[in-house]
N, C-alpha and C positions, 0 to 999 in steps of 0.2 A: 234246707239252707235258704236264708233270708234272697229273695228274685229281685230287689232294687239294686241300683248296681254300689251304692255305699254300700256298706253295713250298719243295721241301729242299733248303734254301741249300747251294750247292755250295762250296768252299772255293777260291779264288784266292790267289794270291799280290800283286797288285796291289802292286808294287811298282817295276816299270819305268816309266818317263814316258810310254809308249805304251799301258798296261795300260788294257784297258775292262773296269768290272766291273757285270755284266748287274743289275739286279734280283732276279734269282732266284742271284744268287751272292754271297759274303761273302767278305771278309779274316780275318785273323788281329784276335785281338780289340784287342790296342794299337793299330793304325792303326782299327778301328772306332768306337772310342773319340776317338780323338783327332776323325776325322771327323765325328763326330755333335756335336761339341765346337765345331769352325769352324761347319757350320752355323746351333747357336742364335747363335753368335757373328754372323755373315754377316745375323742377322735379327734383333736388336740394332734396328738404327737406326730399320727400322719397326716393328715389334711394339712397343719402348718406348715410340718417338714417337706413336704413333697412338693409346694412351691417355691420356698426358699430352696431348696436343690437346682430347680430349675431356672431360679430366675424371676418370679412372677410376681405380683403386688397379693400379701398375703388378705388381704382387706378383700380383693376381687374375688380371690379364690374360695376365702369362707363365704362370702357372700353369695356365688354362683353355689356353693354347698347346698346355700338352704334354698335357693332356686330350686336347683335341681333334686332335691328331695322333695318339697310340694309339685313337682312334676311330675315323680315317681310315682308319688302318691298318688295323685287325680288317675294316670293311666292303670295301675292297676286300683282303681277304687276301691282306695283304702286296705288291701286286704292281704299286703303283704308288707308285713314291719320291715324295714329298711334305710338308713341314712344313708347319702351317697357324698363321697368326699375324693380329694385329690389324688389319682389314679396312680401307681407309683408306675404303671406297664408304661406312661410316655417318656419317663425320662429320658432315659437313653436315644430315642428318637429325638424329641425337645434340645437334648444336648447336642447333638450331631447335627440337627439343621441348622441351630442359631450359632452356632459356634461359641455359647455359653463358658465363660471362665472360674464360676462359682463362686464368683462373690458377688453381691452388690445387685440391680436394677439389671435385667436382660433386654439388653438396647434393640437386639434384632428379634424379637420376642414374635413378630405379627407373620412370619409365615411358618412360623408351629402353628401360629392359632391359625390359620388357614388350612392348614391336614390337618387339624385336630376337627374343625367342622368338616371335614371330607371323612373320615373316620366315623366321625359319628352318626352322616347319612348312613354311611355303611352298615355301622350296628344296626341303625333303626329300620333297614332295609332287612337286613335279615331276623329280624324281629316279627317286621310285614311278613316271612316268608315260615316264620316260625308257626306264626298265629294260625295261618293259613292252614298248615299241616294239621296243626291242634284243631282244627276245626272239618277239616276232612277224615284225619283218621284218629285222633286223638293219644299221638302218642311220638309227640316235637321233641321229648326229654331222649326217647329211646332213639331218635334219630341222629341228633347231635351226639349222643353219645358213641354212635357207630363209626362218627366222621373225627371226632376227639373225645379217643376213653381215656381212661385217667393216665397210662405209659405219656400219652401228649401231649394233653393238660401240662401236668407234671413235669414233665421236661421242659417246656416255653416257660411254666412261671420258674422254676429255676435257673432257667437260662436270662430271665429280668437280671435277677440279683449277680449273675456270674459277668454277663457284659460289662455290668457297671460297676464291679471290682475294681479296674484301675483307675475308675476318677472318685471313689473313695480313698484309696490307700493314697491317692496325691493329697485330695484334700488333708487326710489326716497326719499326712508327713509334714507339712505346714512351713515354714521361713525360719525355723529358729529349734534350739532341744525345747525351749518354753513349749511354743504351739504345739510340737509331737506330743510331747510330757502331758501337755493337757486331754489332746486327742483320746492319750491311754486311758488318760483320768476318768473323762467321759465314756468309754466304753467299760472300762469297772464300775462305773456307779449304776450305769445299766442294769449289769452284771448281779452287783450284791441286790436290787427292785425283786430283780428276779427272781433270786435264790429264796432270800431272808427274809420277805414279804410275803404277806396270804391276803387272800380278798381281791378286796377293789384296788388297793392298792397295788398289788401284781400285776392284774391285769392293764393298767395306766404304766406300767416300767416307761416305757416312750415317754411319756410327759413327765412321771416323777422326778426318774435318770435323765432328763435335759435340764431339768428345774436344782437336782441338784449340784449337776456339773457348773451351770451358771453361778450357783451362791459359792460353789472351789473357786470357780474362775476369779469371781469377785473379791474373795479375800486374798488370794494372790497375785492378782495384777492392780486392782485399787487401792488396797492396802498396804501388800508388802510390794509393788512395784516391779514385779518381777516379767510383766508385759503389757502388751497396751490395754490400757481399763479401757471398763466400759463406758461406754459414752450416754450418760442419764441426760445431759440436756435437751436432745429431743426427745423424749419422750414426756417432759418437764411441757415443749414448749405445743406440743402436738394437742389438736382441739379432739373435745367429747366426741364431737359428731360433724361426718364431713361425707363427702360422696368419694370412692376410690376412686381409681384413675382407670380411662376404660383407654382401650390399645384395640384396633382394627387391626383385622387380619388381613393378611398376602397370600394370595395363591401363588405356590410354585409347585408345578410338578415333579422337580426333586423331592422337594420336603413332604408332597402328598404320598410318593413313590414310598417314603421311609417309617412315617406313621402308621398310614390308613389301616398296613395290617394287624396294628393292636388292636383292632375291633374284633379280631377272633379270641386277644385274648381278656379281653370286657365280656366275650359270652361266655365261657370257661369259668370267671370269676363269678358270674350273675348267675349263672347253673348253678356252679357248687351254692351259693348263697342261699338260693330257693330251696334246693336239696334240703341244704342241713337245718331251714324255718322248719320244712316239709316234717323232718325227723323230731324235733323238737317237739313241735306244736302236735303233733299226731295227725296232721291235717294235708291231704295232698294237694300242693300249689300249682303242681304244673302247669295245669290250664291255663294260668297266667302268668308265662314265663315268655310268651309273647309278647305283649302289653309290657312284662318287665322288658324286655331290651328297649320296644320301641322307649320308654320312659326314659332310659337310661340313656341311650342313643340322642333324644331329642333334648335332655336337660345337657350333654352332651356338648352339641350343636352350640345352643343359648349360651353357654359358656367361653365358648371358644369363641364367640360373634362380641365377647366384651370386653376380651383381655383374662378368663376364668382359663383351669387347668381341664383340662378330661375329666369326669367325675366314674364313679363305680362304687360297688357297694361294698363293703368293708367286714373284716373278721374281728374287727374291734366290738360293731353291732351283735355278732354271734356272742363273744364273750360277755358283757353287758348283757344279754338275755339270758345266758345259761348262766350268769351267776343270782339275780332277781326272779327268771321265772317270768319276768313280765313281758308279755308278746305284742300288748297294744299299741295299732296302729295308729293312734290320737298322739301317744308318748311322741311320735316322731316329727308330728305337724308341732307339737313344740320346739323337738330340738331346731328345727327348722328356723323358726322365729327367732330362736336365739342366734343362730347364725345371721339370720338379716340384720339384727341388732348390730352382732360384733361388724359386721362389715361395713359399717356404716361408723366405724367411730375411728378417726386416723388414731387417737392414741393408743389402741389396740394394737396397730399394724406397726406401729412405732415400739414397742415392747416388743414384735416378733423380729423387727430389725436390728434391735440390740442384742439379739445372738450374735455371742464372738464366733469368728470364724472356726477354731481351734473347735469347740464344743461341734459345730452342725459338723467338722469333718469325722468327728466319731461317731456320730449320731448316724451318717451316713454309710460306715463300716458295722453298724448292729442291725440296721436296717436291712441293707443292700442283703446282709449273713440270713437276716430273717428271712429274706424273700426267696432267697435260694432254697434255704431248710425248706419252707410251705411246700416248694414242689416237690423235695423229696417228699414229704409229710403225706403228700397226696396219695404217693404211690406205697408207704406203710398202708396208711390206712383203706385203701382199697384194692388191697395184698397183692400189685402189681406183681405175675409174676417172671420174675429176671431167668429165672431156667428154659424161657420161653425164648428162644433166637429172636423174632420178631421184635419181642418188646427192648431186648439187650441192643439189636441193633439202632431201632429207634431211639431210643435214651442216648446210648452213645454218640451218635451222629449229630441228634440236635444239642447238645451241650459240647459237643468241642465247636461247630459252627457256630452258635451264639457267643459261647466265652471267647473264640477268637476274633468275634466281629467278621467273619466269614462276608463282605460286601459283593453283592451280585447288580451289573448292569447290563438293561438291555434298552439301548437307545434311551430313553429319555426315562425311562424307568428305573429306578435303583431302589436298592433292600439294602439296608445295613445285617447286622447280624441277629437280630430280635427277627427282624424281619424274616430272611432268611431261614432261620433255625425254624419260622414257626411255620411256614410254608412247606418248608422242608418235612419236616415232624409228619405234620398233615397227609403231605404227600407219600411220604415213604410208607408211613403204618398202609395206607390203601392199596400200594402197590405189591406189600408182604402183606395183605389179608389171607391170600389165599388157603393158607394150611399152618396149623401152628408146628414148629418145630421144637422140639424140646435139644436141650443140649445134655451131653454127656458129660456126668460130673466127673469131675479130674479124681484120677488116686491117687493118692501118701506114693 
C-alpha cells in the first residue's frame, strides 16, 4: 500500500460496463466530472429536503455540504469515497428547540446551531477516542459494535423516522382537500419512481417524485387555479451569484441537552457507511474510521458555526457506487465543487423555496416512512435475531420511547425522545448482555 498519506491516483480508463475503479484510482477528467456531477445530483432530494424541513437557508446548507466533504476528505486522505449532506438524525431535535412551524425561514434557527456545534465536538471527540483504540489494539469497528450492534443501531434510526411521524402527517394534512389532495399526489408520484423505474433513475425517486409532484402542482394551481400557484417572480428576480446568509449560534443547555445525543447516531450511520465501502471495494477501511468521525464531527462543527445543518454521510453515495462501480475519491472532491458552486448562487436557493408547501409535506411522509424502514432494513440484513428476549426487549422499548417522544429531565438537562430512546437502547442492550435468552415459540 502506497505510505504517503494521499493516494497517487492511478489513472483508469473506466469506461467498460464491467470497469471497478478503486479509490485510489481516477478516470480521465470528463467522465470525473460528469461523476461528481450525478453525485451532488443523486443527493439533491436529501441534502435539499432536510433543510427545508428544518427551516434552514438551502444555499448554507449545500454549501456547508461541500465544505464538509473536502474536510472529510483531507482527514481521511482521500481514501475513503464519501459526500456528506444534511443529516435527517437533527430534525426532530432542530424542531423541538426552535419551535419550528414548517414553513418558511426558522427565525429562532441559532440555538440548534449551537447544540449542533456541541454535537459535533462530541462526534469528533469520540472519533479522538476511536482512533486511539485503532491504534492501540487495532480493532475500534469491533468495539463500537459491542456498545451498538445492529438490535441498536437499528432501533434509534427507526425511531428518527417514527418521532417525526406526527409533524409529517400535519404537514401533509395541509389547510384545504387541495393541499391534502396534493400531499397524496406527491407521495404517489414517489411511489410509481420507485416501482416503474430502473437505473439511475430509481435510485433519484427523491428528486424525480419532488420534480414531478411540482410540474402536478403547477398545472393544477397555475393553470387550472385550483390553489395557490407558484410564485416564479422570485426566482425571476434572484441574482446568479450572491453569498448566503450566515446565522450565529446560541448556546443553550436545553437545546445542547436535546441534540448533542445524535452524535451516537452520526457514528452508527459513518460505521455502517465505512462497512458497506469496506464490502464493496474489497478493501478494509477501518483503520480510518477514526479520522472518518473526527472529519465528519469537525465539518460538523464548521457548519453549524455558519448557519449550515449537521452533515453525515449518505446511502444515496452507496447507491450511486453500486450502481457505476466507481469508487474514486477524486469523483467526490468534484461533487464537492459543485456544491460550493450551487451555494453560492441565490437563484438556486430561490428554485428550492418555490416548493409548495403541499408537495414538501409528502415528501416528508416518504421520507420520514424511509427512514423508519433503514432501521428495520438494518436488522433484516444483519439477521437481528428477535427469538432472542434481549434484542425483543430492546427494539421494543426504544421504539415505543422515541415514537412517543418519551422526554426525560434532570435539572438543566433534558432528552426528548430521540434522545431518550437512544440512551436508552444503549443502555438497556449493556445491562441485558449478560446471557442471551431465547424465547419459547408460541403453539397453534
Amino acid at each position: 500500500m502506497n505510505s504517503s498519506y494521499f493516494p497517487r491516483w492511478r489513472l483508469v480508463s473506466g469506461t467498460t460496463e464491467d470497469a471497478v475503479v478503486q479509490p485510489d484510482e481516477t478516470m480521465p477528467w470528463p467522465q470525473t466530472v460528469a461523476m461528481g456531477a450525478q453525485h451532488v445530483v443523486a443527493m439533491f432530494g436529501s441534502t435539499i429536503l432536510a433543510p427545508l424541513i428544518m427551516g434552514f437557508d438551502p444555499n448554507m446548507a449545500i454549501l456547508m455540504s461541500g465544505v464538509g466533504t473536502l474536510i472529510f476528505f483531507l482527514f481521511v486522505g482521500g481514501r475513503v469515497p464519501s459526500y456528506l449532506g444534511s443529516s435527517f438524525a437533527f430534525i426532530g431535535g432542530v424542531v423541538a428547540v426552535s419551535g419550528y412551524s414548517g414553513t418558511g425561514p426558522n427565525l429562532n434557527i441559532g440555538v440548534a446551531l449551537g447544540a449542533i456545534i456541541i454535537c459535533g465536538l462530541i462526534y469528533t471527540g469520540i472519533g479522538v477516542l476511536t482512533a486511539l483504540v485503532n491504534a492501540w489494539q487495532g480493532d475500534a469497528a469491533d468495539w463500537i459494535d459491542r456498545w451498538m450492534p445492529p438490535v441498536v443501531t437499528g432501533a434509534v434510526v427507526a425511531v428518527i423516522g417514527l418521532n417525526l411521524a406526527p409533524l409529517a402527517a400535519k404537514g401533509a394534512m395541509g389547510g384545504s382537500l387541495f393541499e391534502s389532495g396534493m400531499a397524496l399526489l406527491t407521495i404517489l408520484s414517489v411511489g410509481v419512481v420507485a416501482v416503474y423505474t430502473r437505473g439511475l433513475v430509481q435510485r433519484l425517486l427523491i428528486l424525480v417524485g419532488l420534480f414531478a409532484a411540482c410540474v402536478i402542482y403547477a398545472v393544477l394551481a397555475n393553470g387550472l387555479g385550483l390553489g395557490k400557484p407558484i410564485d416564479f417572480s422570485a426566482i425571476a428576480a434572484a441574482s446568479w451569484l450572491g453569498l448566503p446568509n450566515i446565522t450565529h449560534p446560541v448556546f443553550e443547555s436545553h437545546a445542547i441537552s436535546i441534540i448533542a445525543p445524535v452524535a451516537i447516531i452520526l457514528v452508527a450511520e459513518n460505521l455502517g457507511h465505512i462497512k458497506a465501502v469496506s464490502a464493496m471495494t474489497g478493501q478494509n477501511l477501518d483503520r480510518y474510521l477514526g479520522r472518518a468521525f473526527m472529519g465528519d464531527g469537525i465539518a460538523t462543527m464548521i457548519s453549524g458555526s455558519f448557519g449550515g445543518t449537521g452533515v453525515t454521510t449518505y446511502a444515496e453515495n452507496i447507491g450511486v457506487m453500486t450502481a457505476t462501480r466507481i469508487y474514486s475519491t477524486l469523483v467526490f472532491v468534484v461533487a464537492a465543487l459543485v456544491a460550493l458552486i450551487l451555494g453560492f448562487s441565490p437563484k438556486f436557493g430561490a428554485v428550492i423555496h418555490a416548493i409548495p408547501g403541499p408537495v414538501l409535506g409528502g415528501m416528508s411522509v416518504v421520507v420520514f416512512g424511509l427512514i423508519a424502514i433503514a432501521g428495520a432494513r438494518i436488522w433484516v440484513v444483519n439477521q437481528v435475531d428477535f427469538s432472542d428476549n434481549r434484542n425483543l426487549i430492546v427494539a421494543a422499548v426504544t421504539l415505543v420511547l422515541g415514537a412517543g417522544n418519551f422526554s426525560l429531565a434532570l435539572g438543566d438537562l433534558r432528552l426528548d425522545g430521540i434522545g431518550t430512546a437512544t440512551f436508552g437502547a444503549i443502555l438497556l442492550h449493556a445491562l441485558l448482555r449478560g446471557r442471551k435468552n431465547k424465547a419459547v415459540a408460541a403453539r397453534p
